[in-house]
MIZA-450674 format. One record per residue: x, y, z of N, C-alpha, C in turn; residue in one letter. Coordinates in pm, whole numbers, plus 50000, padded with zeros to 5 digits. Layout:
BEGIN
+-------+-------+-------+-------+-------+-------+-------+-------+-------+---+
:   nxx :   nyy :   nzz :  caxx :  cayy :  cazz :   cxx :   cyy :   czz : r :
+-------+-------+-------+-------+-------+-------+-------+-------+-------+---+
:     X :     Y :     Z :     X :     Y :     Z :     X :     Y :     Z : A :
...
+-------+-------+-------+-------+-------+-------+-------+-------+-------+---+
***
This chain:
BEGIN
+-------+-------+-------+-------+-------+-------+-------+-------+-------+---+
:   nxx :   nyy :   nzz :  caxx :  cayy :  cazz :   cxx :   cyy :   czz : r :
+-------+-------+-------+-------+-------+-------+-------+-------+-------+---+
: 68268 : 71864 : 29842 : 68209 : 71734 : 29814 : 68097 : 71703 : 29910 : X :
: 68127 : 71734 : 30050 : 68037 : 71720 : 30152 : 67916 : 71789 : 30138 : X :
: 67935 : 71937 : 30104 : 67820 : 72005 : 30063 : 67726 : 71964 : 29979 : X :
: 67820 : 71876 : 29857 : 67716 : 71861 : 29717 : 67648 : 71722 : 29748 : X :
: 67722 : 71690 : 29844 : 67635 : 71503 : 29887 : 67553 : 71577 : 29965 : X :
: 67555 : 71691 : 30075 : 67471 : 71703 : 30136 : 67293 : 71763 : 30047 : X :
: 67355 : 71823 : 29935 : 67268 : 71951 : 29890 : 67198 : 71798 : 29769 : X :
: 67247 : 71696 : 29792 : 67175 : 71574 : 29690 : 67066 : 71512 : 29782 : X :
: 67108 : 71488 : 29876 : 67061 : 71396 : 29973 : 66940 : 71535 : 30031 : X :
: 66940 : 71657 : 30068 : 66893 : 71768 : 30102 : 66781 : 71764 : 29991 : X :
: 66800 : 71756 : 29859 : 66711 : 71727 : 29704 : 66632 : 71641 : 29718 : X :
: 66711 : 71539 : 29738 : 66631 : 71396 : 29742 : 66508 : 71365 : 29845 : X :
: 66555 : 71435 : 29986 : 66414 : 71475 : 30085 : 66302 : 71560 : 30038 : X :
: 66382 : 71665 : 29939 : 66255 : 71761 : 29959 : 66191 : 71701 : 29817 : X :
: 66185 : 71641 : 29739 : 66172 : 71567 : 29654 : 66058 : 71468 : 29686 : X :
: 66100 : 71387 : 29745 : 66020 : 71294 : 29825 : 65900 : 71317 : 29942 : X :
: 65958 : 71460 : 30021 : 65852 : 71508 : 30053 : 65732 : 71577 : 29991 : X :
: 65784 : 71608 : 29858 : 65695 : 71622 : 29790 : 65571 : 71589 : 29740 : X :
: 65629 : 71443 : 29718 : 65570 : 71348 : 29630 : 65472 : 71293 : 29731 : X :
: 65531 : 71267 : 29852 : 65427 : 71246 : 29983 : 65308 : 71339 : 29978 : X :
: 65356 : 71441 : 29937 : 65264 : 71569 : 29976 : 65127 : 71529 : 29905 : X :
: 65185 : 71521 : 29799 : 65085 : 71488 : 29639 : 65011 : 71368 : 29661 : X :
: 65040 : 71274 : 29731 : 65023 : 71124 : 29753 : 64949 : 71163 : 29866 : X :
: 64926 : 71230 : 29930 : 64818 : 71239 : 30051 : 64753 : 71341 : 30003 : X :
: 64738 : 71426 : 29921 : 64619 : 71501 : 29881 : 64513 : 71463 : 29797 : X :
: 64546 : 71334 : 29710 : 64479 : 71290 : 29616 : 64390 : 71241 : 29718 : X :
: 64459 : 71112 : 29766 : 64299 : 71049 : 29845 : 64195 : 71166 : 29906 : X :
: 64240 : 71278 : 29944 : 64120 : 71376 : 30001 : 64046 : 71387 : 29930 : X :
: 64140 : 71424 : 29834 : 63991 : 71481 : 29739 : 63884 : 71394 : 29644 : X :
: 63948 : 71246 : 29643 : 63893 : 71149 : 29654 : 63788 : 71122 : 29747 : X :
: 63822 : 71103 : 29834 : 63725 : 71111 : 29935 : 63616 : 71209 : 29959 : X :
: 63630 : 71330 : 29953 : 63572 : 71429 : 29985 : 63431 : 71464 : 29829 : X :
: 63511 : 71363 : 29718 : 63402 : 71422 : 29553 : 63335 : 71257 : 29564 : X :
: 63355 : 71182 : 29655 : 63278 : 71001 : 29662 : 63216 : 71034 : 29757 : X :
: 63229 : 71163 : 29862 : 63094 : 71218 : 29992 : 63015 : 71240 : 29926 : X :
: 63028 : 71341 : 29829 : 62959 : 71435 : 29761 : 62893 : 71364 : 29630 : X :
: 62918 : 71301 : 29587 : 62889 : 71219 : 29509 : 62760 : 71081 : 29505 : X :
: 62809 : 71028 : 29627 : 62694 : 70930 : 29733 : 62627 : 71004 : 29778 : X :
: 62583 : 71154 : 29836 : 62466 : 71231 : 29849 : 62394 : 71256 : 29728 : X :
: 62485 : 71296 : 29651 : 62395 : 71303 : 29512 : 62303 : 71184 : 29459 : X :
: 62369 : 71058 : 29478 : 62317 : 70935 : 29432 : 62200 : 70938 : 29540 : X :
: 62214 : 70930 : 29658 : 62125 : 70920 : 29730 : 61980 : 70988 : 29716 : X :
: 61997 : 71153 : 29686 : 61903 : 71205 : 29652 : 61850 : 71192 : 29525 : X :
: 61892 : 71161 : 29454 : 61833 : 71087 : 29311 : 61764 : 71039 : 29259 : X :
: 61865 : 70879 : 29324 : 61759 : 70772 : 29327 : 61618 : 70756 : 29411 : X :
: 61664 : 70857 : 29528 : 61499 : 70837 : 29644 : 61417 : 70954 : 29539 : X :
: 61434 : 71062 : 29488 : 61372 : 71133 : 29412 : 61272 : 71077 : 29346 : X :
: 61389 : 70992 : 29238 : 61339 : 70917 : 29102 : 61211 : 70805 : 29186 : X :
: 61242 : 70742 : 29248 : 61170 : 70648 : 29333 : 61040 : 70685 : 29384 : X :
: 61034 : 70843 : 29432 : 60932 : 70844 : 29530 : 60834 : 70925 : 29396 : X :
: 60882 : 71005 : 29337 : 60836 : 71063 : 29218 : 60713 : 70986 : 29108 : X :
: 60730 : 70839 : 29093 : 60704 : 70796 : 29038 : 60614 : 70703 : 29113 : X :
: 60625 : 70637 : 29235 : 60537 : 70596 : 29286 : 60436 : 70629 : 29361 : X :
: 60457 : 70784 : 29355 : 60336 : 70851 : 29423 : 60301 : 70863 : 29294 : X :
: 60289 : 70894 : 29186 : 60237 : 70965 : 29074 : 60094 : 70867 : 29041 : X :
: 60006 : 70959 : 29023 : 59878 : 70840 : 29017 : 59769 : 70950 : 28935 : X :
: 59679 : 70936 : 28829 : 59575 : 71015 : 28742 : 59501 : 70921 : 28741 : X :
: 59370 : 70976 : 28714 : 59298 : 70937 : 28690 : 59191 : 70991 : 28617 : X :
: 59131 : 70920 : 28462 : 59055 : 71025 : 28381 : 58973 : 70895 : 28285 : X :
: 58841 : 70977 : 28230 : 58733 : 70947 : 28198 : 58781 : 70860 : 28063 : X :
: 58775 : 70742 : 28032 : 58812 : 70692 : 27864 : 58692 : 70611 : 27815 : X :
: 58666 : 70633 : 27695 : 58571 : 70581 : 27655 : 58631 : 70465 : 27568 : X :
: 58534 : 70332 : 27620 : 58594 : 70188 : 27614 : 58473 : 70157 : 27483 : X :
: 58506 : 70104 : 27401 : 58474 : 70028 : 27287 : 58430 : 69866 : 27324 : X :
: 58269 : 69845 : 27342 : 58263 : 69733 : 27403 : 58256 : 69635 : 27283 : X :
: 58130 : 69612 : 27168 : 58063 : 69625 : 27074 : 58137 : 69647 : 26944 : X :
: 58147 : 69662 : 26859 : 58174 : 69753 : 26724 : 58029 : 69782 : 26642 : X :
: 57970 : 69942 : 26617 : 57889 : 69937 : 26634 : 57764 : 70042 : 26739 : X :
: 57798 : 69964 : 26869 : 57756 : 70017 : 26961 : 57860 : 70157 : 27019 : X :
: 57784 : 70293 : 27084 : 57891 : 70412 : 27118 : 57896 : 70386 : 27240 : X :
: 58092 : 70386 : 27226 : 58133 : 70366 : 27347 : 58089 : 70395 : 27510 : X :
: 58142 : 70325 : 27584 : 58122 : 70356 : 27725 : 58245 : 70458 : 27795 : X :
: 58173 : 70555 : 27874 : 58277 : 70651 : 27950 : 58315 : 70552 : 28077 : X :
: 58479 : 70541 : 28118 : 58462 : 70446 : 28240 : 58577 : 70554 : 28295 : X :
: 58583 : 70549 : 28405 : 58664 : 70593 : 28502 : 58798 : 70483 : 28490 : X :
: 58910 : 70556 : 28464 : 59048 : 70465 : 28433 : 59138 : 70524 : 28501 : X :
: 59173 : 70460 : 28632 : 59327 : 70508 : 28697 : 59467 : 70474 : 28631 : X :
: 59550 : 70574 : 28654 : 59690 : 70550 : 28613 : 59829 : 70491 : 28738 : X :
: 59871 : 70416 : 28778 : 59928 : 70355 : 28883 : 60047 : 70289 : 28849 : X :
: 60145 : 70354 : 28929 : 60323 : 70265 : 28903 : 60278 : 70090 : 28934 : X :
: 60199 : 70082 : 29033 : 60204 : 69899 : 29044 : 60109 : 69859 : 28941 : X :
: 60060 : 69931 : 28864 : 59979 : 69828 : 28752 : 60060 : 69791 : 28615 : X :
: 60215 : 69822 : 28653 : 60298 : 69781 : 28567 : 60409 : 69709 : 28601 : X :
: 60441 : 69604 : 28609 : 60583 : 69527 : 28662 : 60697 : 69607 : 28631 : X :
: 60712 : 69648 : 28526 : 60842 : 69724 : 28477 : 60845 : 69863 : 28551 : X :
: 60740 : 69928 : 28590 : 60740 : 70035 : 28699 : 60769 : 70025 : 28814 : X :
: 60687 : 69904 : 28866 : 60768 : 69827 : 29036 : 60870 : 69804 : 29005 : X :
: 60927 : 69750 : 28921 : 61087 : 69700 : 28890 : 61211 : 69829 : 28907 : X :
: 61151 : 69971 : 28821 : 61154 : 70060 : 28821 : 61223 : 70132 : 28953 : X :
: 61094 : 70137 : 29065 : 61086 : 70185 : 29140 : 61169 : 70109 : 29242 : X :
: 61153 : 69994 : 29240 : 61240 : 69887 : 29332 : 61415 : 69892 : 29286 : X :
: 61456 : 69906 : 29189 : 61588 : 69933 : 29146 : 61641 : 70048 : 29219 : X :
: 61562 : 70141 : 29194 : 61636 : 70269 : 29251 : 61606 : 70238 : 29401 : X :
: 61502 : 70225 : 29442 : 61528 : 70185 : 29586 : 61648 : 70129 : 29662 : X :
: 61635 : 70025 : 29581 : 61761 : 69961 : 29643 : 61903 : 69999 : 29634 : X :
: 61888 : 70068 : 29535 : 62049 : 70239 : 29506 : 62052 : 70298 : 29598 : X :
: 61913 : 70349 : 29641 : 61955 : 70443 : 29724 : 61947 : 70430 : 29866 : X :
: 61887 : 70303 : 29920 : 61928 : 70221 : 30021 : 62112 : 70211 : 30047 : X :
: 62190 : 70101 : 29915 : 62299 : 70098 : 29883 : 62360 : 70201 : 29923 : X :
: 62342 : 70308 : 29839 : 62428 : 70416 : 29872 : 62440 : 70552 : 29951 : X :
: 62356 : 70485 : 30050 : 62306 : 70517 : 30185 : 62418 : 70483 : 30304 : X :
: 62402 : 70313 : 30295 : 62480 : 70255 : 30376 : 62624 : 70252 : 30318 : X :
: 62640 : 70234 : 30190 : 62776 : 70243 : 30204 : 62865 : 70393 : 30141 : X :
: 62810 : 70502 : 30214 : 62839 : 70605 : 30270 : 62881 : 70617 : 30376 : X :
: 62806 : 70547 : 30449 : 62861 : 70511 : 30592 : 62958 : 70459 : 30660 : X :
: 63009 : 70347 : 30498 : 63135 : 70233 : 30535 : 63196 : 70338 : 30461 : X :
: 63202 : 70412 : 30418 : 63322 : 70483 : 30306 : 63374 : 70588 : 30442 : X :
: 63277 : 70654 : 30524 : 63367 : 70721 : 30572 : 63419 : 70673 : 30725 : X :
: 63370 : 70534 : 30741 : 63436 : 70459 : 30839 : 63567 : 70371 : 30783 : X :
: 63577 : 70384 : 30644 : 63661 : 70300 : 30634 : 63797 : 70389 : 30644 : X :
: 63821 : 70528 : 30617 : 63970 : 70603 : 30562 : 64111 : 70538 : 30649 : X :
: 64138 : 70527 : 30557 : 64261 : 70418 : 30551 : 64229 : 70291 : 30595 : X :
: 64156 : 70245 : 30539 : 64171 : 70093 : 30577 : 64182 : 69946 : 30477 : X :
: 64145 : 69874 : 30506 : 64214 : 69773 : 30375 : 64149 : 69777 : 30248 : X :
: 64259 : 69738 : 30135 : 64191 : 69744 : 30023 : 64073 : 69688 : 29967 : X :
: 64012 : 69568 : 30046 : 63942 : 69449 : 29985 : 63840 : 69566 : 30024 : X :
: 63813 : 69645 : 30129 : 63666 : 69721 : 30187 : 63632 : 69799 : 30045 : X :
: 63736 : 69878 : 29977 : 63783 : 69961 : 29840 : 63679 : 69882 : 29755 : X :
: 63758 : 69765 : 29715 : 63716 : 69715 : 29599 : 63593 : 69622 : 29626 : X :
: 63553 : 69586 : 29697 : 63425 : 69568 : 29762 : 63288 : 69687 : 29733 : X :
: 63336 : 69740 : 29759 : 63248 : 69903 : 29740 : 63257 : 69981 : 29578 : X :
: 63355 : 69929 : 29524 : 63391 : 69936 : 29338 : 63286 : 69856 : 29329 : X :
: 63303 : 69735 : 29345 : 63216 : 69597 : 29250 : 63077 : 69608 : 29301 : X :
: 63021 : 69671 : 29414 : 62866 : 69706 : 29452 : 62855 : 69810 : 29360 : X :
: 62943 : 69934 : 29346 : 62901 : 70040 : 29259 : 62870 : 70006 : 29120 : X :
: 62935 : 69888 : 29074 : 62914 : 69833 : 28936 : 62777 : 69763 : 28939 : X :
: 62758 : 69726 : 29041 : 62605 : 69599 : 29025 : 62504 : 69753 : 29039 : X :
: 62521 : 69824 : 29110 : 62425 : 69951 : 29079 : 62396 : 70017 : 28973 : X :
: 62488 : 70042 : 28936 : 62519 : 70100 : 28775 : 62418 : 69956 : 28667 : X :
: 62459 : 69839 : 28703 : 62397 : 69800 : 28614 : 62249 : 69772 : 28628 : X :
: 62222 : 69795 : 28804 : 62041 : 69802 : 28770 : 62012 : 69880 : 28752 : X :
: 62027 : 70024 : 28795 : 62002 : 70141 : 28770 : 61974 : 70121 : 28624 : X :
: 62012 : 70086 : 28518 : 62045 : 70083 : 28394 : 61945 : 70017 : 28331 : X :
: 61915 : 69878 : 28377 : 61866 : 69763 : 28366 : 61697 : 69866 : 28426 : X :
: 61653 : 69907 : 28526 : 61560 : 69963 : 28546 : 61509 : 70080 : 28462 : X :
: 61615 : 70124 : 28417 : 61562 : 70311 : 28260 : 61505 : 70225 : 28173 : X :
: 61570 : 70082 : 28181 : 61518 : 70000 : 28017 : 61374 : 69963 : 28013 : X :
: 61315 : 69892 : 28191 : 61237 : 69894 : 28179 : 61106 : 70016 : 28145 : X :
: 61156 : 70082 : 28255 : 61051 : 70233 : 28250 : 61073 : 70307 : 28136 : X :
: 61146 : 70320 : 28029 : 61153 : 70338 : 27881 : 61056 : 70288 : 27806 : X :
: 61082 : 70145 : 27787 : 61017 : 70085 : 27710 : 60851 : 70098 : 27731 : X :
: 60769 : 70142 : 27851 : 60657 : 70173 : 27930 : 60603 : 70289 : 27856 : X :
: 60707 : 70398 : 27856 : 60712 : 70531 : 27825 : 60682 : 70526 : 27715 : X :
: 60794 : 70422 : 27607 : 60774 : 70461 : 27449 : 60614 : 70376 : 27392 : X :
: 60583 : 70314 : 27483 : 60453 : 70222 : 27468 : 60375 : 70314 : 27476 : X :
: 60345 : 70408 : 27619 : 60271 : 70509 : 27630 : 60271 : 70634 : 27552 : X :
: 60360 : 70675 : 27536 : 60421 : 70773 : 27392 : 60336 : 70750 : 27285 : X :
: 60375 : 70640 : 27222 : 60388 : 70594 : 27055 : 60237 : 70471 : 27052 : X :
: 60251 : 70407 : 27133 : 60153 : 70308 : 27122 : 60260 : 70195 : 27072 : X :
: 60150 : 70069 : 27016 : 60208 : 69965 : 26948 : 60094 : 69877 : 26856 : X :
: 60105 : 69949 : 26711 : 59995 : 69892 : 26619 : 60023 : 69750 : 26620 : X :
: 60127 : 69664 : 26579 : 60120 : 69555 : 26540 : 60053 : 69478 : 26654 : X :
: 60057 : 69517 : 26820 : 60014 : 69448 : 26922 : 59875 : 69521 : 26964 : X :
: 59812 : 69635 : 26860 : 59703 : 69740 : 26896 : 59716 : 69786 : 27047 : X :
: 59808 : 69819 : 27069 : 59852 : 69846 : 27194 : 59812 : 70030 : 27194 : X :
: 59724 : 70072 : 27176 : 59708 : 70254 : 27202 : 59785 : 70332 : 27297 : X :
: 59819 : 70457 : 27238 : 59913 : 70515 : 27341 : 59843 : 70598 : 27427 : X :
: 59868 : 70611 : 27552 : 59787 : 70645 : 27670 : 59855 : 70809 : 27685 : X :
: 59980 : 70851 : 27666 : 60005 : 70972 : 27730 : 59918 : 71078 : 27648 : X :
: 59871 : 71045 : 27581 : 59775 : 71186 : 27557 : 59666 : 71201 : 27652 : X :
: 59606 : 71084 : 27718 : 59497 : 71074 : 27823 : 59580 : 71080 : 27928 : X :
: 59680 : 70992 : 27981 : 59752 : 71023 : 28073 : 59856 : 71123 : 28096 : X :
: 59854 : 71217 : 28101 : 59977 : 71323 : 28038 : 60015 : 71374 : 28197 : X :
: 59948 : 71407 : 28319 : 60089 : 71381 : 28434 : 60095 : 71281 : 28457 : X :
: 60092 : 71174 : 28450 : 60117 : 71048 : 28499 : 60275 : 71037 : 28432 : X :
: 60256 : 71082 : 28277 : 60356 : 71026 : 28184 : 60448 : 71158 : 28242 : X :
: 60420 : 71253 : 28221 : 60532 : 71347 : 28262 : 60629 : 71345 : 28395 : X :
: 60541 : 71246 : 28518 : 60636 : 71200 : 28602 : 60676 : 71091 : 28580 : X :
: 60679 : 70998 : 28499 : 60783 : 70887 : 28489 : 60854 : 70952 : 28353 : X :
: 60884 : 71013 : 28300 : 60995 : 71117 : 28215 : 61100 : 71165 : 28347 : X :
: 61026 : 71277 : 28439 : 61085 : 71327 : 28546 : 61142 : 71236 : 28613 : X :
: 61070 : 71110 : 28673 : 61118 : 70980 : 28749 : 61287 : 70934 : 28672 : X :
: 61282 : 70937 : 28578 : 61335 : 70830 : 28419 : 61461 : 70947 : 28411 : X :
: 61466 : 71094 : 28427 : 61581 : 71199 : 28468 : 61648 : 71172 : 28577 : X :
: 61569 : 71145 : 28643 : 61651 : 71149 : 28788 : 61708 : 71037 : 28850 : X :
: 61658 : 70915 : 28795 : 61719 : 70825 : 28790 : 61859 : 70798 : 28719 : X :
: 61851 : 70878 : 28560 : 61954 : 70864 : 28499 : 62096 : 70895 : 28544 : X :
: 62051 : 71050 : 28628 : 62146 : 71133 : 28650 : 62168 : 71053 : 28783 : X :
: 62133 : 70932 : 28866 : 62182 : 70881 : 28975 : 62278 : 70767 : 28886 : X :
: 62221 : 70692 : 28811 : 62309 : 70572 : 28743 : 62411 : 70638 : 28673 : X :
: 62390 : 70757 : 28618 : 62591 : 70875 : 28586 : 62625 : 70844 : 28715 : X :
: 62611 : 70898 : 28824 : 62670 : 70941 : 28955 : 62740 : 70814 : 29011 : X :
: 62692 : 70712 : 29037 : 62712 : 70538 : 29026 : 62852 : 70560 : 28925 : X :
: 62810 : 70551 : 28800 : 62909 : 70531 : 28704 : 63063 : 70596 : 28736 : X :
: 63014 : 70779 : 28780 : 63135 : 70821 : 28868 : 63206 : 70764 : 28932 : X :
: 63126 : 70732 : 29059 : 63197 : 70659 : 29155 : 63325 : 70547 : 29126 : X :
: 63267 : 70481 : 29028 : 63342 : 70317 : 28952 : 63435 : 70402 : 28918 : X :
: 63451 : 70512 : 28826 : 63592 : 70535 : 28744 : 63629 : 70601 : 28915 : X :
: 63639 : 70643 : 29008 : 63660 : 70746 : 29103 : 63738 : 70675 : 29158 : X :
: 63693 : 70520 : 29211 : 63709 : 70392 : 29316 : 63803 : 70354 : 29239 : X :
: 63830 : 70319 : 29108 : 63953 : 70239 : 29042 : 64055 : 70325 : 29016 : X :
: 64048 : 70448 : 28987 : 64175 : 70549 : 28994 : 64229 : 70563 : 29173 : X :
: 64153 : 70536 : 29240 : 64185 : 70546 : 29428 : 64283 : 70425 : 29383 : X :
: 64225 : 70294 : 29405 : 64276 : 70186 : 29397 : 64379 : 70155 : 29327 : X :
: 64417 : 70221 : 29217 : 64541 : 70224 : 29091 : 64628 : 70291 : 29173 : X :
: 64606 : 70377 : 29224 : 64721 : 70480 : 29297 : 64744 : 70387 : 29424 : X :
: 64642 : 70360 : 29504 : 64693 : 70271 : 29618 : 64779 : 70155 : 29567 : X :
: 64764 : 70100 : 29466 : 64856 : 69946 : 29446 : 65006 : 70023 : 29375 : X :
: 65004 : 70163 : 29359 : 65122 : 70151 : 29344 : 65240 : 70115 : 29447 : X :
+-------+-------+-------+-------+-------+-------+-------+-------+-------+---+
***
């Protein structure tokens, strides 16, 4: 009898040590794919950011003064600040990758520490995710203007004259995306941490 209480109670440790075992490996690797993860974001968003605001052309267009009269050749630069939705653009991801800069820093000062720091750092990853997001819409809509044009507003499409300009805010508009996924990671990453911690 003594044996079989012992060989239960003997179960029941190694059982439990188990489960400990399992219960402290998760957060690592938690931790260790939200390192790896916030570098990625980091390089991304400064990518997408710097990509696009250095990007600058400049080429000969002939302007229609007259109807009538043949056009004029004028010298026409291409520039991220001559568009709000490009500064907007560029300023979104900035501030991502500022964000997830610094709180890289609190993530790996925080291991083990209180939950509110956790979910604090969830609900910033969500406001990222949604500018990040909120910023593709703008620099999209730029793109499909420059792309396609816009007859009803005679709005002409520029990427055939501008064609690297446009090919780095495409490139900009990638690398951004693949930072607002990485963001998005994080959120499902941070609430599965947090689900397991409140058990």
């Amino acid at each position: 009898m003594e044996s079989q209480a012992n060989g239960n109670i003997d179960g029941t440790q190694m059982e439990e040590s188990r489960s400990t075992q399992v219960h402290v490996a998760n957060p690592k690797t938690i931790r260790s794919s939200d390192f790896i993860l916030r570098l990625l974001a980091i390089g991304t968003t400064l990518a997408a950011a710097i990509v696009i605001g250095l990007a600058k052309e400049t080429e000969v267009v002939p302007v229609s003064i007259f109807p009538g009269i043949p056009p004029v050749s004028v010298l026409v630069p291409a520039k991220m600040r001559y568009t709000s939705a490009l500064v907007y653009f560029v300023v979104a991801n900035a501030i991502a990758c500022g964000y997830a800069l610094l709180s890289l820093f609190v993530t790996i000062g925080q291991h083990g520490g209180p939950k509110g720091v956790g979910l604090g750092i969830t609900i910033l990853d969500v406001i990222m995710v949604a500018l990040l997001f909120s910023g593709l819409g703008a620099a999209a809509t730029i793109g499909v203007l420059g792309l396609e044009g816009n007859s009803q507003m005679r709005w002409n499409k520029v990427c055939n004259t501008f064609e690297k300009f446009c090919r780095s805010l495409a490139v900009s508009q990638i690398l951004s995306m693949i930072g607002s996924l990485v963001f998005l990671l994080l959120v499902v990453l941070s609430i599965m941490h947090l689900h397991r911690r409140s058990r």
